[in-house]
MIKOL-749796 format. One record per residue (C-alpha): residue number from 0; z, x, y; residue in three letters. Coordinates in nm, 3 decimals. Each point is the difference from the previous one (the first is absolute). Example, Ala and Ser with C-alpha at 12.3 -4.5 7.8 and 13.67 -1.06 7.14 Angstrom:
<rs>
- seq,w,u,v,type
- 0,0.780,1.230,-0.450,ALA .
- 1,-0.066,0.137,0.344,SER .
</rs>
This chain:
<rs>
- seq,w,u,v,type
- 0,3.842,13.357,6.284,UNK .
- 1,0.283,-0.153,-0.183,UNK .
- 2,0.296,-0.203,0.048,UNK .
- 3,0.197,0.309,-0.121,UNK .
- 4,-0.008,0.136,0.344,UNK .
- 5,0.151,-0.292,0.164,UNK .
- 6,0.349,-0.084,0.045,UNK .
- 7,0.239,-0.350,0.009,UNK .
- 8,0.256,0.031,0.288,UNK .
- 9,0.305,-0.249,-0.030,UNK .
- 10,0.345,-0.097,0.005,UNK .
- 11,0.217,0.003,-0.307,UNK .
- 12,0.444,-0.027,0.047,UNK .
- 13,0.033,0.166,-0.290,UNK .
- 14,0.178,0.301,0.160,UNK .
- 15,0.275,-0.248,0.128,UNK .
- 16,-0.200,-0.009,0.357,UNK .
- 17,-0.335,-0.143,0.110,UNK .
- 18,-0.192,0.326,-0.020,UNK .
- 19,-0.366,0.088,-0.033,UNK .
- 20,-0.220,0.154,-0.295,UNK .
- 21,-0.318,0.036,-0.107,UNK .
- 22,-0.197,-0.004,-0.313,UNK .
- 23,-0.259,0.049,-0.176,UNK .
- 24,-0.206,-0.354,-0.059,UNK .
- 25,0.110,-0.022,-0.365,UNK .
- 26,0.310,0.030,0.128,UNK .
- 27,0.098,0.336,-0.126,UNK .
- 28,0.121,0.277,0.170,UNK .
- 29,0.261,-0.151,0.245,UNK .
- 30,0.094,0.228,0.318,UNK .
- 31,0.269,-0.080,0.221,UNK .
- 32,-0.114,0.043,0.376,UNK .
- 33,0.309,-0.126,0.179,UNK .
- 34,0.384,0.105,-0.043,UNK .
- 35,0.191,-0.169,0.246,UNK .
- 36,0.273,-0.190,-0.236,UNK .
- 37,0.187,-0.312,-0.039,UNK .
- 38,-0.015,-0.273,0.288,UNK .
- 39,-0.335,0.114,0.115,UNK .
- 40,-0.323,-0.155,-0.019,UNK .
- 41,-0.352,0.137,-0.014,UNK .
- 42,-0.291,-0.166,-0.051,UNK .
- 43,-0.347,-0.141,0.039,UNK .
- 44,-0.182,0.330,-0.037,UNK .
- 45,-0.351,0.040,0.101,UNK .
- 46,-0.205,0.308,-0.059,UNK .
- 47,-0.198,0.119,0.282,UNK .
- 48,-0.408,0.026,-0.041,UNK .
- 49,-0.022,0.355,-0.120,UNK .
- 50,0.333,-0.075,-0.222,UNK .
- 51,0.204,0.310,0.158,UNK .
- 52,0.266,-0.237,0.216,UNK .
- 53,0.168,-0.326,-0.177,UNK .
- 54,0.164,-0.247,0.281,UNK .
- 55,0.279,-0.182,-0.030,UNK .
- 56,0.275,-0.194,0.116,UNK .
- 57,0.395,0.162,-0.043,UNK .
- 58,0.316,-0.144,0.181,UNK .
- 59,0.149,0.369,-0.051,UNK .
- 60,0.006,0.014,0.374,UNK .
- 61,0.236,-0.330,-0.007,UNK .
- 62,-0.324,-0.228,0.050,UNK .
- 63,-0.303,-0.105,-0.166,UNK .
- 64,-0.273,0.268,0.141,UNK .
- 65,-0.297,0.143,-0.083,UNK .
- 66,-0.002,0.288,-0.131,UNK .
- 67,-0.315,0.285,-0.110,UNK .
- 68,0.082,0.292,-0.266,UNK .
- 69,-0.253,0.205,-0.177,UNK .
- 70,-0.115,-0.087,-0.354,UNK .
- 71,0.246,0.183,-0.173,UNK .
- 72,0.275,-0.137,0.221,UNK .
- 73,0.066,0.323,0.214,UNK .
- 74,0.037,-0.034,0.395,UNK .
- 75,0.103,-0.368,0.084,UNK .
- 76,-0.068,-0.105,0.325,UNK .
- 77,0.087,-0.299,0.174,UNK .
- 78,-0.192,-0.166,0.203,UNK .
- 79,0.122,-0.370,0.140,UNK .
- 80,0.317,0.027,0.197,UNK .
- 81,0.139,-0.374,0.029,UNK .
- 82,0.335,-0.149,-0.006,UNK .
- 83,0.211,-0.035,-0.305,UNK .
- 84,-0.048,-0.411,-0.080,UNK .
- 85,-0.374,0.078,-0.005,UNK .
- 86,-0.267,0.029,-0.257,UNK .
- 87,-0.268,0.218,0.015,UNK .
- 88,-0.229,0.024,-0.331,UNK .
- 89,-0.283,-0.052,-0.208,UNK .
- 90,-0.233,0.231,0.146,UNK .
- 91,-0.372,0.056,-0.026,UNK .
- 92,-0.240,0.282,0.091,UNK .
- 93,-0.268,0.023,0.197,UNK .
- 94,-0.307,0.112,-0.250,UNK .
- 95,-0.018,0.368,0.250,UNK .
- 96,0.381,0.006,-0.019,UNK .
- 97,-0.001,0.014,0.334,UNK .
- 98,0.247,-0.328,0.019,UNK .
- 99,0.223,-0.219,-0.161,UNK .
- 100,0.042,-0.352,-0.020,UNK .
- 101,0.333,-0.167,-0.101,UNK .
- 102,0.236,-0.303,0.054,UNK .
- 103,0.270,-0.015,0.213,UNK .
- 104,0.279,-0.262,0.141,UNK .
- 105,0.114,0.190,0.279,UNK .
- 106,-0.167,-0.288,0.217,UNK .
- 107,0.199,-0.291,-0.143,UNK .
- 108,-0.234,-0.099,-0.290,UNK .
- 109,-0.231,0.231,-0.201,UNK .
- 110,-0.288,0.136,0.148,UNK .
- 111,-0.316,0.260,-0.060,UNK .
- 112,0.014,0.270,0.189,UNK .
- 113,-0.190,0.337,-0.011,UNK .
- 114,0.082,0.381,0.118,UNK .
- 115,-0.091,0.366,0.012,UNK .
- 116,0.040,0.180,-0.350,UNK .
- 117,0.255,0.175,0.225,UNK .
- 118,0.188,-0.305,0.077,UNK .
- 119,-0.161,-0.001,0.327,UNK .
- 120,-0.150,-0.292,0.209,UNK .
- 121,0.156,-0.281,-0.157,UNK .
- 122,-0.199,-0.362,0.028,UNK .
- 123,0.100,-0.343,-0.053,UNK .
- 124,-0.360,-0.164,-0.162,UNK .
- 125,0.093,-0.327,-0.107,UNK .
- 126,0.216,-0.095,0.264,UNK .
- 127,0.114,-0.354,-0.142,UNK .
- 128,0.229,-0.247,-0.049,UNK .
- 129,-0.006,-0.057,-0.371,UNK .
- 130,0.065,0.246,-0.265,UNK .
- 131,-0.312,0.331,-0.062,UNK .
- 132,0.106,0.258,-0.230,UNK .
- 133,-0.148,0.185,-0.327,UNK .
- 134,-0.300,0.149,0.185,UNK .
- 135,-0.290,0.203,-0.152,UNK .
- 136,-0.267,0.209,0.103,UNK .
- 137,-0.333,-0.079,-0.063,UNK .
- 138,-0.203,0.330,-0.139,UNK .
- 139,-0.261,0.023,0.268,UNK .
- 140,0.257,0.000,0.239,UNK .
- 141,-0.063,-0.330,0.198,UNK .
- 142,0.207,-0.271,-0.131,UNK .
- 143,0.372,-0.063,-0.071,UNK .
- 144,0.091,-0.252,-0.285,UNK .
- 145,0.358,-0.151,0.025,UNK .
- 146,0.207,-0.302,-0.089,UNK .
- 147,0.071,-0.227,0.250,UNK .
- 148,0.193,-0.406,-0.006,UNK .
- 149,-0.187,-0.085,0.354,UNK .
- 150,-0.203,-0.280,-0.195,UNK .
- 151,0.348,-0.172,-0.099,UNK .
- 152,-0.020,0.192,-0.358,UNK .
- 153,0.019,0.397,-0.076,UNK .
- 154,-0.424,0.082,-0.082,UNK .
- 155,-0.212,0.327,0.032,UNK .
- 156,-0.165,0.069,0.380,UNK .
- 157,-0.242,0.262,0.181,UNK .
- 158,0.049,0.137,0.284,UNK .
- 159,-0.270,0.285,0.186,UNK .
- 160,0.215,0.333,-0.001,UNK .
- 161,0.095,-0.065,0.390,UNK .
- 162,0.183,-0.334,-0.113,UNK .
- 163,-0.296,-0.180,0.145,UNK .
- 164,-0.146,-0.333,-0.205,UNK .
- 165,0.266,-0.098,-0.229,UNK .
- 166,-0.164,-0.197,-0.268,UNK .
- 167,0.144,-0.177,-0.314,UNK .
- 168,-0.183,0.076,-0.322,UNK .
- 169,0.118,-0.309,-0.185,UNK .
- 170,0.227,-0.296,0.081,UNK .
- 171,0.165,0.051,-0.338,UNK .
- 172,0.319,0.195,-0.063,UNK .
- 173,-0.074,0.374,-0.024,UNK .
- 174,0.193,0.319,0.071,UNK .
- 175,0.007,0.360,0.002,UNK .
- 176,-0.364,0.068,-0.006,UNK .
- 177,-0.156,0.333,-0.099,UNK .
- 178,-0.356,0.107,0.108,UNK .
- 179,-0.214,0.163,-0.302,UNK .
- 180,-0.113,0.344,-0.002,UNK .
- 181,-0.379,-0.094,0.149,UNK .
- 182,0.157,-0.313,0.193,UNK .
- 183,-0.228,-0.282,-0.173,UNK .
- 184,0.337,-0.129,-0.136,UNK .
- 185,0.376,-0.098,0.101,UNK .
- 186,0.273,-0.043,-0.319,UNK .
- 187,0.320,-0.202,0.139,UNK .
- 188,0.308,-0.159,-0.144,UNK .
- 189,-0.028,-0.394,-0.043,UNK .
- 190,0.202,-0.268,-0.107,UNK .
- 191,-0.305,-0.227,0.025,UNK .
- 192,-0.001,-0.083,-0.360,UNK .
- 193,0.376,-0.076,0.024,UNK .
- 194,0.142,0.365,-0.078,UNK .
- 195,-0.034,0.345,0.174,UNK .
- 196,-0.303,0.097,-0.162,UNK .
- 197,-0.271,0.336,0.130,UNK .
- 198,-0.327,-0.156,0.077,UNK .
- 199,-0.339,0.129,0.198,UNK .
- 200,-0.246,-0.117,0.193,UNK .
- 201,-0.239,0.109,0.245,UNK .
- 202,0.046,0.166,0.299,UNK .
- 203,-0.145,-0.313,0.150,UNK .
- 204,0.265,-0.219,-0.156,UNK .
- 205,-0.239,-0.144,-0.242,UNK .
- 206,0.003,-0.007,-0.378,UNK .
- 207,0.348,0.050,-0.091,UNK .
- 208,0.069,0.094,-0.353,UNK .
- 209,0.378,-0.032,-0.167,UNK .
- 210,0.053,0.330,-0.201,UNK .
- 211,0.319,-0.060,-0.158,UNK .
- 212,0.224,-0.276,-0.182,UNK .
- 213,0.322,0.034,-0.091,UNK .
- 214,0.301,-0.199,0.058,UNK .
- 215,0.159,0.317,0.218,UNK .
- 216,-0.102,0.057,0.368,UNK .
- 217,-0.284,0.278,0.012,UNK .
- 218,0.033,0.211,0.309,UNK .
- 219,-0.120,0.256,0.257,UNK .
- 220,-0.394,0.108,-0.106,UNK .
- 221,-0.123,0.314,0.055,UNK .
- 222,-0.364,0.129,-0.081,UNK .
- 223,-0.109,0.341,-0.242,UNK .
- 224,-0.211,0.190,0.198,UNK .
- 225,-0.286,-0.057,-0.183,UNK .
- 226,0.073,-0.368,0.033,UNK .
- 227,-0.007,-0.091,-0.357,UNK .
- 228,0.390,-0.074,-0.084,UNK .
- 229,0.277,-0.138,0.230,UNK .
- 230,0.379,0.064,-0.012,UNK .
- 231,0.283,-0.243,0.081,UNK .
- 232,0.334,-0.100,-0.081,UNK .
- 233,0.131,-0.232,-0.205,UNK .
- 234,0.370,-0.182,0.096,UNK .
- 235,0.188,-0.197,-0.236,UNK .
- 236,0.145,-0.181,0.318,UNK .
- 237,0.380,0.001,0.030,UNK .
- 238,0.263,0.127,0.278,UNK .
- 239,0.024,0.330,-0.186,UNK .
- 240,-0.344,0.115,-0.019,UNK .
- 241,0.050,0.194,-0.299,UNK .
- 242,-0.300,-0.085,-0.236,UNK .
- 243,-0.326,0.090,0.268,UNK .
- 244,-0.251,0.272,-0.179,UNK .
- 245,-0.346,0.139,0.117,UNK .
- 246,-0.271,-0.121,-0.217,UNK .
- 247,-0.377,0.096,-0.008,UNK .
- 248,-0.297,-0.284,-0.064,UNK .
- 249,-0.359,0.054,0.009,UNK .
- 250,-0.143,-0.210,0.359,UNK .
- 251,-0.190,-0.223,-0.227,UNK .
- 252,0.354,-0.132,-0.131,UNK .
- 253,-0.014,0.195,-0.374,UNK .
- 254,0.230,0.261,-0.131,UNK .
- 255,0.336,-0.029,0.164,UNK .
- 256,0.227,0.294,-0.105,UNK .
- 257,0.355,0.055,0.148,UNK .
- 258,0.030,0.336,0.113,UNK .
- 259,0.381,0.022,0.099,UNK .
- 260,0.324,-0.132,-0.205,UNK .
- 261,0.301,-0.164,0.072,UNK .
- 262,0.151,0.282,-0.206,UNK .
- 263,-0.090,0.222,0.336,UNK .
- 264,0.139,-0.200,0.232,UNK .
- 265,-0.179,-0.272,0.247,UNK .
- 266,-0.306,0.106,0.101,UNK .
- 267,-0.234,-0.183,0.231,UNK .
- 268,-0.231,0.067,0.361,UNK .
- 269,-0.284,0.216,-0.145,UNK .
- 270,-0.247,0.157,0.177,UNK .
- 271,-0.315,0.177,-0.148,UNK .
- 272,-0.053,0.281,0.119,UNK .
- 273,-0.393,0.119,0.094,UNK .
- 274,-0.134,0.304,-0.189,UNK .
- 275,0.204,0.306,0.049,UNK .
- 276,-0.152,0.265,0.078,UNK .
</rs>
């Protein structure tokens, strides 16, 4: 089956608010999902399993929450209910979509927690003092991958889907970790090399593998379904934000194309999408 039936969920200000869209992996035929206008924030979008719900976060409530709409951006629901200085984002889903994943602050510092699809039955996992966001679900259901600074500097950990067995990957810088489609692999965000740059590795940790170089900070993996390609962002880094695009390279580092343009507006935190059915 081809890529043609997948999708790239993301984030792009180009309406004047932090909205979310979708495309097409070439990048053509943009689709606004979100219209909730200037001052409000949406983003982080994650496609459920059988790509018919895309999760988010959206401070239209007054604070950061997570939110769940359909695929074509009909029937938002919210689903954390925290106070207003509170974050509540990145989430993850459970390969059965029967749960999500996500980070929150609402404890003091951020934190892994899990619930319901529903919103329901809400669980601290990580429980810790230092800093665990960014998580991801691992495809057979059993691990979560997440950033955490417990070692002293920010790297990629493990956890068992219960929170149980924490276990660091590498003991060099990593961050926002992705699990591939059949779970043999785990792309992440590194400045290892002495820029942001979108590496992979093993799901053990081992053989890590720099897939880009360029002098501006490469962002925020995501996997094709079929594995073969990964999208991310690329930031020219300044207070403004205003140069970050969604680019596509092959997972063996070749054939980077840029997929988005500035002439669109800013445009970063993809998420492939699996088939659609």
């Amino acid at each position: 089956m081809g890529l043609s039936r997948s999708r790239i969920a993301f984030t792009s200000v180009r309406p004047g608010s932090f909205e979310i869209w979708s495309m097409n992996p070439d990048g053509s035929n943009r689709v606004q999902l979100t219209f909730t206008g200037n001052n409000i924030n949406n983003g982080h979008p994650a496609w459920s399993p059988d790509g018919s719900r895309i999760a988010f976060y959206s401070d239209r409530s007054g604070g950061f929450e997570i939110w769940v709409m359909n695929a074509d951006g009909s029937n938002p629901k919210q689903l954390t209910f925290t106070d207003t200085p509170f974050f509540n984002g990145h989430p993850t889903w459970s390969p059965d979509g029967s749960q999500l994943a996500f980070s929150t602050n609402r404890t003091g510092n951020d934190e892994i927690w899990v619930m319901n699809a529903d919103g329901s039955n809400q669980t601290n996992l990580t429980n810790h003092a230092s800093q665990d966001d960014n998580p991801d679900w691992s495809p057979d259901g059993s691990k979560i991958a997440f950033s955490s600074n417990r070692s002293g500097v920010n790297t990629i950990w493990i956890m068992n889907a219960d929170g149980s067995n924490p276990t660091p990957l590498s003991t060099e810088n990593g961050f926002e970790p992705a699990w591939s489609p059949d779970g043999l692999k785990i792309a992440f965000s590194s400045n290892r090399s002495g820029n942001s740059e979108i590496w992979i590795m093993n799901a053990d940790g081992s053989n890590p593998i720099q897939l880009t170089d360029n002098p501006l900070e490469d962002r925020y993996p995501t996997w094709s379904p079929d594995g073969n390609r990964i999208a991310f962002v690329r930031i020219t880094p300044d207070e403004e934000f205003d140069d970050d695009e969604i680019w596509v390279i092959n997972t063996d580092g070749s054939n980077p194309v840029q997929i988005t343009d500035t002439a669109d507006g800013v445009n970063f935190d993809p998420d492939w999408s699996p088939f659609l059915i």
